[in-house]
Biotite code that builds the C-alpha atoms (Angstrom):
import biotite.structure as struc

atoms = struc.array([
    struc.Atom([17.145, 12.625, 41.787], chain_id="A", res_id=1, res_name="UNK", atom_name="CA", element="C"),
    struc.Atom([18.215, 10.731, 39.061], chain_id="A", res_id=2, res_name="UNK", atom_name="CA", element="C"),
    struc.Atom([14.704, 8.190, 39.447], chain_id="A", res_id=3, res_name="UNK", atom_name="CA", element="C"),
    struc.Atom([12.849, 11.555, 39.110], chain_id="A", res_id=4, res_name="UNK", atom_name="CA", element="C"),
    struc.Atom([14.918, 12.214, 35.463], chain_id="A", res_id=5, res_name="UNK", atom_name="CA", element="C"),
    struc.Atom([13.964, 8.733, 34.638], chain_id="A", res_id=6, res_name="UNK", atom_name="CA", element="C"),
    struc.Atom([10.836, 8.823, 34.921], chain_id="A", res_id=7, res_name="UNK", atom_name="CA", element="C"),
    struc.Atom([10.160, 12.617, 33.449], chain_id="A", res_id=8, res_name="UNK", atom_name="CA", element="C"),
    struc.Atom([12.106, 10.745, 30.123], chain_id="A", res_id=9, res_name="UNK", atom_name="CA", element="C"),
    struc.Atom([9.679, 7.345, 30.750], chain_id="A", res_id=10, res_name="UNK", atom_name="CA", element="C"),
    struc.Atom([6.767, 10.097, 30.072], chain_id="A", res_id=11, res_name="UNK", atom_name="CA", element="C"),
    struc.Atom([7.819, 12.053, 27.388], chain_id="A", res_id=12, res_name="UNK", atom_name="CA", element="C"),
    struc.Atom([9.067, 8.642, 25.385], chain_id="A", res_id=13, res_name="UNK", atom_name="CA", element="C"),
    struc.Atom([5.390, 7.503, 26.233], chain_id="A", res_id=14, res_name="UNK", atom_name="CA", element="C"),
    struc.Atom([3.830, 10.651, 25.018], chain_id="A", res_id=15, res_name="UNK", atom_name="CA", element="C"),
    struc.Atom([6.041, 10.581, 21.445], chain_id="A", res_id=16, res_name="UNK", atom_name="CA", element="C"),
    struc.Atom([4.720, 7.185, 21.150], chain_id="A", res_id=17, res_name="UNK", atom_name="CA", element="C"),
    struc.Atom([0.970, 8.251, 21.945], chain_id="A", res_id=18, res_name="UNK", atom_name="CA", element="C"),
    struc.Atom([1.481, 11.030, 19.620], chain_id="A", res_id=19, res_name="UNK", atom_name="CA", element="C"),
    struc.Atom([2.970, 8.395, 16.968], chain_id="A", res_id=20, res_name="UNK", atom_name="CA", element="C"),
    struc.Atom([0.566, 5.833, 17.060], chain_id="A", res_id=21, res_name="UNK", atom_name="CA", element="C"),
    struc.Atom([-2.030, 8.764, 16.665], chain_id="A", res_id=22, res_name="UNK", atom_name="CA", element="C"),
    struc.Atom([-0.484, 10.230, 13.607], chain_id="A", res_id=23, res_name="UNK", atom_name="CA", element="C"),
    struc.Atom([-0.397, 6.392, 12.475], chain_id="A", res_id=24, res_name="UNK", atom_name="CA", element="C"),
    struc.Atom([-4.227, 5.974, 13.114], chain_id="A", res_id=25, res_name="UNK", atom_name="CA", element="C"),
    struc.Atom([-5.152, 9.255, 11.359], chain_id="A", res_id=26, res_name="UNK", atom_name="CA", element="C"),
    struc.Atom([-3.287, 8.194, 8.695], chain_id="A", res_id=27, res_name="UNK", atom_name="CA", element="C"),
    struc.Atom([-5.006, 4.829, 8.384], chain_id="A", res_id=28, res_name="UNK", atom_name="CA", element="C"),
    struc.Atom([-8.415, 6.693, 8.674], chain_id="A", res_id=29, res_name="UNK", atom_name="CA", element="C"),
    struc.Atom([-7.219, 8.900, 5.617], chain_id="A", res_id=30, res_name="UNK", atom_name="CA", element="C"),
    struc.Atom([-6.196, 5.944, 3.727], chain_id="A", res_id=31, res_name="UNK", atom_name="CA", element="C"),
    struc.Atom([-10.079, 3.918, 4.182], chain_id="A", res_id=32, res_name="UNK", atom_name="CA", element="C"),
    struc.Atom([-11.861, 7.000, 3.406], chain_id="A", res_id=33, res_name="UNK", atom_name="CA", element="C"),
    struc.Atom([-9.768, 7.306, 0.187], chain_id="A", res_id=34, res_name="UNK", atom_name="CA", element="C"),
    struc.Atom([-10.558, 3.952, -1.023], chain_id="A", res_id=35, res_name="UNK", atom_name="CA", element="C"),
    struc.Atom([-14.163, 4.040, 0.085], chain_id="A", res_id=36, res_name="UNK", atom_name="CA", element="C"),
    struc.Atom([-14.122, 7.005, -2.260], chain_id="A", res_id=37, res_name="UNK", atom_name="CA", element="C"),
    struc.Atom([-12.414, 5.531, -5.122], chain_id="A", res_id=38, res_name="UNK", atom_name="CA", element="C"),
    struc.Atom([-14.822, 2.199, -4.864], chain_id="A", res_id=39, res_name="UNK", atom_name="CA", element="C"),
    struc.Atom([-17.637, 4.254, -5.027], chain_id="A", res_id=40, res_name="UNK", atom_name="CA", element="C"),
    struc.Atom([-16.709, 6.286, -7.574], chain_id="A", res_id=41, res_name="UNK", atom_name="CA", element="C"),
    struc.Atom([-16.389, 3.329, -9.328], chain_id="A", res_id=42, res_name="UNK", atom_name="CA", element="C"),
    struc.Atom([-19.436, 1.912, -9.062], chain_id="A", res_id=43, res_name="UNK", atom_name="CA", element="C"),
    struc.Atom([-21.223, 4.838, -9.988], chain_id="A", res_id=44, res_name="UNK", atom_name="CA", element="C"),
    struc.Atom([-18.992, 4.296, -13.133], chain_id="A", res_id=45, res_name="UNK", atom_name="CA", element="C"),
    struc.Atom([-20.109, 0.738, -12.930], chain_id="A", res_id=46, res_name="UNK", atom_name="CA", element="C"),
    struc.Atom([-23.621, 1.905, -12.968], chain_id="A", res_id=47, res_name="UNK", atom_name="CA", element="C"),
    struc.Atom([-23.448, 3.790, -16.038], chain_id="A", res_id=48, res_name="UNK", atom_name="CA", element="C"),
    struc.Atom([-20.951, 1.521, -18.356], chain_id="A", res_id=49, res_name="UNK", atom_name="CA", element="C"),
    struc.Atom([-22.776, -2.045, -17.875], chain_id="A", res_id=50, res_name="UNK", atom_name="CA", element="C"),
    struc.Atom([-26.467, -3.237, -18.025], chain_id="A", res_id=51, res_name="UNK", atom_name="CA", element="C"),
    struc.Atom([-27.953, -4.663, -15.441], chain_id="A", res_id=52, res_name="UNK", atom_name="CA", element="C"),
    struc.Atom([-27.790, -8.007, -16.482], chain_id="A", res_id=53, res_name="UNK", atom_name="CA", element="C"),
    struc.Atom([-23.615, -7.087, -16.888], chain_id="A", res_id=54, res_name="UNK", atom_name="CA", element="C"),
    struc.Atom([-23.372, -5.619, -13.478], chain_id="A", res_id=55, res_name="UNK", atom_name="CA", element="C"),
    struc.Atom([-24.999, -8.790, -12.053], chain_id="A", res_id=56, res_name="UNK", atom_name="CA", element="C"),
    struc.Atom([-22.602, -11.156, -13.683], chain_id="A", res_id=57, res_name="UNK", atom_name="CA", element="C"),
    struc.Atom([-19.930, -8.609, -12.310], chain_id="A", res_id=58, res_name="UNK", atom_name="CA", element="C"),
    struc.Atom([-21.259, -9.007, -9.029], chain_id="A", res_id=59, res_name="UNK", atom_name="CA", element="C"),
    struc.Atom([-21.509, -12.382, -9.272], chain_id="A", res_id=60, res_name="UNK", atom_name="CA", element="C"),
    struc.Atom([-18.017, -12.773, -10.335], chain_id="A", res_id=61, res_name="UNK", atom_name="CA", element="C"),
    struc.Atom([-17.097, -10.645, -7.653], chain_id="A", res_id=62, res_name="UNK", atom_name="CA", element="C"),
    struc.Atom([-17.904, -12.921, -4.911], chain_id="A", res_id=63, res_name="UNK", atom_name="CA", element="C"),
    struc.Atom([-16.565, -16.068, -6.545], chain_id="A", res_id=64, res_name="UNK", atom_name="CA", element="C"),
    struc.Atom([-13.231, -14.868, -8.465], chain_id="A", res_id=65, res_name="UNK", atom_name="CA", element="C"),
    struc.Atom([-12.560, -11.582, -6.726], chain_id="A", res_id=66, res_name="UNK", atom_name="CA", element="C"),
    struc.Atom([-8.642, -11.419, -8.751], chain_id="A", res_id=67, res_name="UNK", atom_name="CA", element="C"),
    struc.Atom([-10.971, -11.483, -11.925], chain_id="A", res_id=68, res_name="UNK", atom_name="CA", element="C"),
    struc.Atom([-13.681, -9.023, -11.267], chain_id="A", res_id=69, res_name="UNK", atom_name="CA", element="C"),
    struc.Atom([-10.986, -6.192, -10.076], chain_id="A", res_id=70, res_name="UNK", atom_name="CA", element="C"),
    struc.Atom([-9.057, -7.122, -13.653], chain_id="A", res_id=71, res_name="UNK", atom_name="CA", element="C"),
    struc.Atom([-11.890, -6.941, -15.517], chain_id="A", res_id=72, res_name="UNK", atom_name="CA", element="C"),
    struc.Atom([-13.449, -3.487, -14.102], chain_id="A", res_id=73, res_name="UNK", atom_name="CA", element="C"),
    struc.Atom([-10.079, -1.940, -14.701], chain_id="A", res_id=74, res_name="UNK", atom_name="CA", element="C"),
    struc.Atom([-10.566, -3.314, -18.298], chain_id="A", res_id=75, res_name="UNK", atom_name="CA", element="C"),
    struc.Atom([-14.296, -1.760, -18.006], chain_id="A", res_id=76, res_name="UNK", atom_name="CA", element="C"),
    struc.Atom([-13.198, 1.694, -16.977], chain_id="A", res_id=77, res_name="UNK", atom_name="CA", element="C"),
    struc.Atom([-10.100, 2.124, -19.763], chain_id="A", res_id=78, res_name="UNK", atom_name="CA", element="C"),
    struc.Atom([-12.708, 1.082, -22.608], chain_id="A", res_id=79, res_name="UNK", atom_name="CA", element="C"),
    struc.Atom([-15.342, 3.154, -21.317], chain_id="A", res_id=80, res_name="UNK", atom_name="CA", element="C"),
    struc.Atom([-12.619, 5.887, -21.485], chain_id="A", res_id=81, res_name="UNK", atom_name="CA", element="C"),
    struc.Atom([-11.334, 5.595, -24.667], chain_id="A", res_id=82, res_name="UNK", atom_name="CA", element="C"),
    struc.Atom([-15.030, 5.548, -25.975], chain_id="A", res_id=83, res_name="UNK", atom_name="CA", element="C"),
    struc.Atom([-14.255, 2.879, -28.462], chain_id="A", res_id=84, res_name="UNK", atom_name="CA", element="C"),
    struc.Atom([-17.454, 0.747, -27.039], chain_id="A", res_id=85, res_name="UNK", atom_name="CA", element="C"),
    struc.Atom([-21.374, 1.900, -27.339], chain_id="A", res_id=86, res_name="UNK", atom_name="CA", element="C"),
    struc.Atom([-22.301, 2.254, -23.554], chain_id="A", res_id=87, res_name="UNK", atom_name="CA", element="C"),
    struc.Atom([-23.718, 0.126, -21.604], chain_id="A", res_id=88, res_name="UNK", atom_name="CA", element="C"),
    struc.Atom([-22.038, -2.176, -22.163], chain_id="A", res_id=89, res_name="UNK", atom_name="CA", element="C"),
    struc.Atom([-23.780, -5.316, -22.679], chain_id="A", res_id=90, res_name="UNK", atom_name="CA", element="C"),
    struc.Atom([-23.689, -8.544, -20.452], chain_id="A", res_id=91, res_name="UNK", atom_name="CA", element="C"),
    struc.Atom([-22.381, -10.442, -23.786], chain_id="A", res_id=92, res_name="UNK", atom_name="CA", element="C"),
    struc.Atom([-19.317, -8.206, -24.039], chain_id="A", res_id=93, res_name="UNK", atom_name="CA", element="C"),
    struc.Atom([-19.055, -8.825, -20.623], chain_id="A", res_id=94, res_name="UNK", atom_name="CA", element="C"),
    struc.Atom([-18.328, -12.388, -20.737], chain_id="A", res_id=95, res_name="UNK", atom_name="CA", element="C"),
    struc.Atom([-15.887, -11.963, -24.116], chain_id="A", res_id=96, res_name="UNK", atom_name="CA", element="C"),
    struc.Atom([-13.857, -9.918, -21.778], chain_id="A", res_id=97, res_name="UNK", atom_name="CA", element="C"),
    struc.Atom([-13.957, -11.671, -19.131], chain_id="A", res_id=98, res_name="UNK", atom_name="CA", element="C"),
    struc.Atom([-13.141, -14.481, -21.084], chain_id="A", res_id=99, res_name="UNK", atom_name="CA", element="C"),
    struc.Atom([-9.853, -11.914, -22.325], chain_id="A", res_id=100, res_name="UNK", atom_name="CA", element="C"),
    struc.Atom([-9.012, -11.869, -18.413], chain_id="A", res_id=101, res_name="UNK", atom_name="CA", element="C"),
    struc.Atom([-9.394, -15.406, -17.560], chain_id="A", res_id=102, res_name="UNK", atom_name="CA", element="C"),
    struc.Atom([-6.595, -15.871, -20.753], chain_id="A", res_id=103, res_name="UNK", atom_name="CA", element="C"),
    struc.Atom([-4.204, -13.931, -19.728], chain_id="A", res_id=104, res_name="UNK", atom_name="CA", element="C"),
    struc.Atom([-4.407, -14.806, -16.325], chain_id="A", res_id=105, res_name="UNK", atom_name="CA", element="C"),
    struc.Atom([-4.086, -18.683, -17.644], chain_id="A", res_id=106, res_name="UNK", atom_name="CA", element="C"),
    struc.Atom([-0.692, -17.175, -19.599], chain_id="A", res_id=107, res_name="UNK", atom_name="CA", element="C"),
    struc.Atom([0.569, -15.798, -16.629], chain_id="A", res_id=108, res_name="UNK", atom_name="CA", element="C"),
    struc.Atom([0.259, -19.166, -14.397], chain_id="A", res_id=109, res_name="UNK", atom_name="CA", element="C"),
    struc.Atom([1.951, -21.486, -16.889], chain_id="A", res_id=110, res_name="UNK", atom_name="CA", element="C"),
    struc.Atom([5.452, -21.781, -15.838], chain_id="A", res_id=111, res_name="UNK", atom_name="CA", element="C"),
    struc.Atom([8.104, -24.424, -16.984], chain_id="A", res_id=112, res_name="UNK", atom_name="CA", element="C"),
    struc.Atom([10.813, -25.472, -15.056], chain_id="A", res_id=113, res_name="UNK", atom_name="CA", element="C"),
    struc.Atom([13.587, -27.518, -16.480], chain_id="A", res_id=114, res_name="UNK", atom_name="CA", element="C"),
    struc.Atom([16.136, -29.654, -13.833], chain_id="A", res_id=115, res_name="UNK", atom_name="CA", element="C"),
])
């Protein structure tokens, strides 16, 4: 008798932890389809705030200094929203900000330590 209890609970703790790893999965799936969303929403954005000639350097910046690119489209998208730029945005004004980025990031790595 008490095997038989055993294994009835064996079952159902299996079957919360199917259920679980389900809710867990969907969840995941939620959380890709989100981001796929947001990263093509902005490129579409992408699309309409550089030239081409910006978006390739972009691109290219991309695949070398990925830390940068992401920096520098956030940069992208909060000028393009405050409409204080003429869109698109040229590949020159690109590399000023970029060059902005690279800065601060510099800034950020310096650190001194003193024994």
């Amino acid at each position: 008798m008490g095997a038989v209890s055993s294994d009835e609970e064996l079952q159902r703790l299996r079957e919360r932890r199917m259920l679980e790893l389900q809710a867990q999965q969907q969840q995941a799936d939620q959380l890709q389809v989100a981001q796929q969303d947001a990263e093509a929403r902005k490129q579409t954005l992408m699309r309409k705030v550089l030239t081409p000639e910006a978006r390739q350097r972009l691109t290219n910046i991309k695949m070398v200094r990925p830390e940068y690119a992401s920096q520098l489209e956030m940069q992208l998208i909060q000028v393009a929203q405050s409409g204080r730029v003429a869109l698109p945005i040229p590949d020159k004004m690109l590399k000023k900000l970029l060059a902005q980025v690279i800065s601060q990031q510099n800034q950020r790595d310096i650190r001194i330590r003193r024994r």
